[in-house]
PAZAPA-4460 file (N, C-alpha, C; in steps of 0.05 Angstrom, whole numbers, plus 32768, in hexadecimal, padded with zeros to 4 digits):
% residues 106
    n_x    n_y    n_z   ca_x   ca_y   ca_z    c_x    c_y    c_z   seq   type   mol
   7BD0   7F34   7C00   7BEC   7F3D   7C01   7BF1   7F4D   7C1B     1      X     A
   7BDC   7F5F   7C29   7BDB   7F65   7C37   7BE4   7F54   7C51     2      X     A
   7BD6   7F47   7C55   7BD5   7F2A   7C6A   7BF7   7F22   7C6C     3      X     A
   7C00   7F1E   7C5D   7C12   7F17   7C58   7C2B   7F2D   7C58     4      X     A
   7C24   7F44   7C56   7C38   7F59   7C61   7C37   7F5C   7C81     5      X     A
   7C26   7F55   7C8C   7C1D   7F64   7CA6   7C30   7F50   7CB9     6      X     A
   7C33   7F37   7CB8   7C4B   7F2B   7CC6   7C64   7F2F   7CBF     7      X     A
   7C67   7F34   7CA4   7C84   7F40   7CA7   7C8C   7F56   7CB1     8      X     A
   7C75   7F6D   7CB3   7C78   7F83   7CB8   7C7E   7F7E   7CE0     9      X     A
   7C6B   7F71   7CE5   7C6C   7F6D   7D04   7C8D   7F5E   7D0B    10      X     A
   7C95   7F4A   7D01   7CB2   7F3F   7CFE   7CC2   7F55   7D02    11      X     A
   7CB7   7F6A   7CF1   7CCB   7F7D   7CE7   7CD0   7F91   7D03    12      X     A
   7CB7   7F97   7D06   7CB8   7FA7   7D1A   7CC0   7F9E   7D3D    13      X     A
   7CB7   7F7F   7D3D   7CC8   7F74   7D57   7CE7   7F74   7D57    14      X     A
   7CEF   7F72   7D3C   7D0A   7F76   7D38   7D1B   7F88   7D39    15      X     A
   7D0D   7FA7   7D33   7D13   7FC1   7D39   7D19   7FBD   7D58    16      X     A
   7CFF   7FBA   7D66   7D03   7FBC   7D7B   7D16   7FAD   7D89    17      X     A
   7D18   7F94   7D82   7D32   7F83   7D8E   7D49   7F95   7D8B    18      X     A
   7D46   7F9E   7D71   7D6D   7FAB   7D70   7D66   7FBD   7D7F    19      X     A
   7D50   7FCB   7D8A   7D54   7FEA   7D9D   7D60   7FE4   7DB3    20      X     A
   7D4A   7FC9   7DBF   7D5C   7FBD   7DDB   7D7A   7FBC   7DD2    21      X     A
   7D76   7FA9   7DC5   7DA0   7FA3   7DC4   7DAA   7FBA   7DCB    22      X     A
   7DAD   7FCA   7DB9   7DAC   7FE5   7DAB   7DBB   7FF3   7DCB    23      X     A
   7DA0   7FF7   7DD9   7DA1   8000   7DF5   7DAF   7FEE   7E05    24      X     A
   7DB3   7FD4   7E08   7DBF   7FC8   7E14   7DE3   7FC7   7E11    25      X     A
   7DE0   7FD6   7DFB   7E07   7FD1   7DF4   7E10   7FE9   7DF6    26      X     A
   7E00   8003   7DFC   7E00   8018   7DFE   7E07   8019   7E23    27      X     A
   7DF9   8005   7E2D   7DFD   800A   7E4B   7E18   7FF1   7E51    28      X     A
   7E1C   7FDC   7E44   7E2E   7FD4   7E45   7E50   7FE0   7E43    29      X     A
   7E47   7FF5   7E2A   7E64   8000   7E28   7E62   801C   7E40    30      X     A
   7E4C   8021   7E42   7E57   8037   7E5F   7E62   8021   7E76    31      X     A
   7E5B   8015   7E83   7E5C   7FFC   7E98   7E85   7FF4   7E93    32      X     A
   7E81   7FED   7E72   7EA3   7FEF   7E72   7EAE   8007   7E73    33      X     A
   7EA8   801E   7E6B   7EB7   8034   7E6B   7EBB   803D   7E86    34      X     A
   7EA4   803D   7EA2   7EA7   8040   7EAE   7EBD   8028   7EC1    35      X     A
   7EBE   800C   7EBE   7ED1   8001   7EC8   7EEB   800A   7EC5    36      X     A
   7EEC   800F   7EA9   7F06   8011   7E9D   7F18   802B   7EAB    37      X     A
   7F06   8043   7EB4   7F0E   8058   7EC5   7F11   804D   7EE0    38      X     A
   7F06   8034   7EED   7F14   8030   7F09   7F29   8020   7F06    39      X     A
   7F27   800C   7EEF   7F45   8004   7EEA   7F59   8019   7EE4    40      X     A
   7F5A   802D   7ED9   7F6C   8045   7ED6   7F78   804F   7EF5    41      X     A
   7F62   8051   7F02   7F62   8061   7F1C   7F6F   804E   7F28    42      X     A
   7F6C   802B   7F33   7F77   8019   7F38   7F94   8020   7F38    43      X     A
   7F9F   8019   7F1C   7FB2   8014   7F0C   7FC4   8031   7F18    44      X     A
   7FC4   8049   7F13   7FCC   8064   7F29   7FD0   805F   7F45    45      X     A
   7FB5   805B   7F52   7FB9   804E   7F72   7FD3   803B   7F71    46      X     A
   7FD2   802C   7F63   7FE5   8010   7F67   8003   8019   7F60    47      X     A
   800D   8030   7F47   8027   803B   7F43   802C   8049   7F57    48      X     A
   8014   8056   7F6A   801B   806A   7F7C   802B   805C   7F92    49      X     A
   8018   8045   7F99   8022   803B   7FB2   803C   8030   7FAC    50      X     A
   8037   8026   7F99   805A   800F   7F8E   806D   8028   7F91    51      X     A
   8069   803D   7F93   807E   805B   7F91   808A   8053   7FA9    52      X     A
   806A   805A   7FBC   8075   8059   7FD3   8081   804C   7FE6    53      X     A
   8076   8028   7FDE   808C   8015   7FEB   80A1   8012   7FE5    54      X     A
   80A8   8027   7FCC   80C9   8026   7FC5   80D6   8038   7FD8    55      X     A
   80CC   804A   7FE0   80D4   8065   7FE6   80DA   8054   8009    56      X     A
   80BE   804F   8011   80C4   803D   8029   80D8   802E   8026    57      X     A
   80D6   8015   801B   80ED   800B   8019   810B   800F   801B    58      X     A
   8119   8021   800C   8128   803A   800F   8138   8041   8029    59      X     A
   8119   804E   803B   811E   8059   8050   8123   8040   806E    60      X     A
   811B   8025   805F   811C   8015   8076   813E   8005   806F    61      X     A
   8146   8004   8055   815E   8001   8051   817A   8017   8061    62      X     A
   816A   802E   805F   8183   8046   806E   8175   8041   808A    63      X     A
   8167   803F   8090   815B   8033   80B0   8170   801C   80BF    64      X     A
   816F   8007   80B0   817C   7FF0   80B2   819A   7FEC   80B3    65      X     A
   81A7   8000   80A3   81C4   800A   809F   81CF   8019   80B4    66      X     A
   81B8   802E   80C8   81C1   803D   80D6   81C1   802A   80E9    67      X     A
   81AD   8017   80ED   81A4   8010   8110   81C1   7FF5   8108    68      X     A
   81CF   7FED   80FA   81E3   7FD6   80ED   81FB   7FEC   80FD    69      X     A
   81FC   8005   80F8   8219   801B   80F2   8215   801A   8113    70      X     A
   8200   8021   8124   81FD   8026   8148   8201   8004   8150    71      X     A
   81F5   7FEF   8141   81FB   7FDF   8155   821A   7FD0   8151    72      X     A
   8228   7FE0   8134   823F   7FDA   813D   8255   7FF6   8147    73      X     A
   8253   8007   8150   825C   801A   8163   8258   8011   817A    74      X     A
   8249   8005   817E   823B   7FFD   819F   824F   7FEE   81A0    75      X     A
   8251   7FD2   8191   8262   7FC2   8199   827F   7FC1   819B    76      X     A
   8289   7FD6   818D   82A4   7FE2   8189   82A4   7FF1   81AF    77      X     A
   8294   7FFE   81B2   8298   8011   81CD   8299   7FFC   81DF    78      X     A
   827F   7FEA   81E6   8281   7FD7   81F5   8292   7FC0   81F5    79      X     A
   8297   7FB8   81EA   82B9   7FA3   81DE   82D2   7FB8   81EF    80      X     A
   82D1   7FCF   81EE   82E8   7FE0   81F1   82F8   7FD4   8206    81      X     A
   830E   7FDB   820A   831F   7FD2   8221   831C   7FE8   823B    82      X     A
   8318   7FFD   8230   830C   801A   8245   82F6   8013   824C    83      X     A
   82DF   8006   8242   82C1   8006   8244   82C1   7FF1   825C    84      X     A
   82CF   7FD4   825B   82DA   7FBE   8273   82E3   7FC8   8280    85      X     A
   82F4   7FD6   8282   8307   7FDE   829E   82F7   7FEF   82B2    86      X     A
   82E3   8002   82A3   82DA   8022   82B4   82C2   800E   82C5    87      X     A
   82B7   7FF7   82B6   8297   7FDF   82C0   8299   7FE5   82DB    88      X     A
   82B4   7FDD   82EE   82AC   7FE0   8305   829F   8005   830A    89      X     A
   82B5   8013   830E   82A9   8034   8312   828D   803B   8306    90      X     A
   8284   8037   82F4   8264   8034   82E0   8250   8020   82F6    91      X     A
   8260   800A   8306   8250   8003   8311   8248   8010   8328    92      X     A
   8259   8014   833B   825F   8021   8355   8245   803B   834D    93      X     A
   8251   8049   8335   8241   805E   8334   8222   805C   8335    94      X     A
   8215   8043   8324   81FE   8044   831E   81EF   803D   8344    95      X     A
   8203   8025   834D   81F5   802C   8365   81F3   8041   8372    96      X     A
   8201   8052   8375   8207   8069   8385   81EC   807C   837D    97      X     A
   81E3   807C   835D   81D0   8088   8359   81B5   8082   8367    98      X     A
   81B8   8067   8361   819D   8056   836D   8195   805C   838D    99      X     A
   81B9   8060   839C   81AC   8064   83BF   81A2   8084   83B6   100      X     A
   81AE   8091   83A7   81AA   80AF   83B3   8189   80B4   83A5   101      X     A
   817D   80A6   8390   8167   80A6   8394   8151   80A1   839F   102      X     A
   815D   8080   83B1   814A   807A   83C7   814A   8090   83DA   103      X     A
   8160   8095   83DC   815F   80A7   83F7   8155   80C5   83F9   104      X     A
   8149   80CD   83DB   8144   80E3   83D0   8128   80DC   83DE   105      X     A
   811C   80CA   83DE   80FC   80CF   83DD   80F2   80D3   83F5   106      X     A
***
């Protein structure tokens, strides 16, 4: 009877040990996910952060876009002008006038 306990007992005992491995293996498994699961968190933060910020950018390139729209049509209102054509010649005269008196500066 003996004989006959001693392999079950050994069965028994490789089997203990099998579940220890497991055991230990699902133990390091669920740290391995717990620790992913905190860079997916951290991810997931990083990623609301930035999405904040390309709103916020966004935003600022819309009032960007509106202003440089508001100057380039002032510009063209001044330059269209009927005062702005007529003075072209005097504006011209002048700019040369600048140009000799700086050659002649040097």
């Amino acid at each position: 009877m003996k004989n006959e306990l001693s392999p079950l007992a050994e069965e028994l005992a490789n089997m203990k040990n099998s579940l220890a491995v497991r055991s230990m293996q699902l133990k390091e498994s669920q740290e391995k996910c717990l620790q992913l699961q905190n860079c997916v968190d951290e991810l997931k933060a990083r990623a609301a952060a930035l999405s904040a910020d390309l709103g916020k950018a966004q935003g600022l390139l819309c009032e960007a876009r509106a202003e440089a729209e508001n100057w380039h049509g002032q510009y063209d209102v001044i330059s269209n002008s009927t005062c702005w054509k007529l003075t072209k010649p005097i504006r011209c005269v002048l700019d040369c006038a600048k140009a000799w008196f700086r050659k002649a500066g040097r």
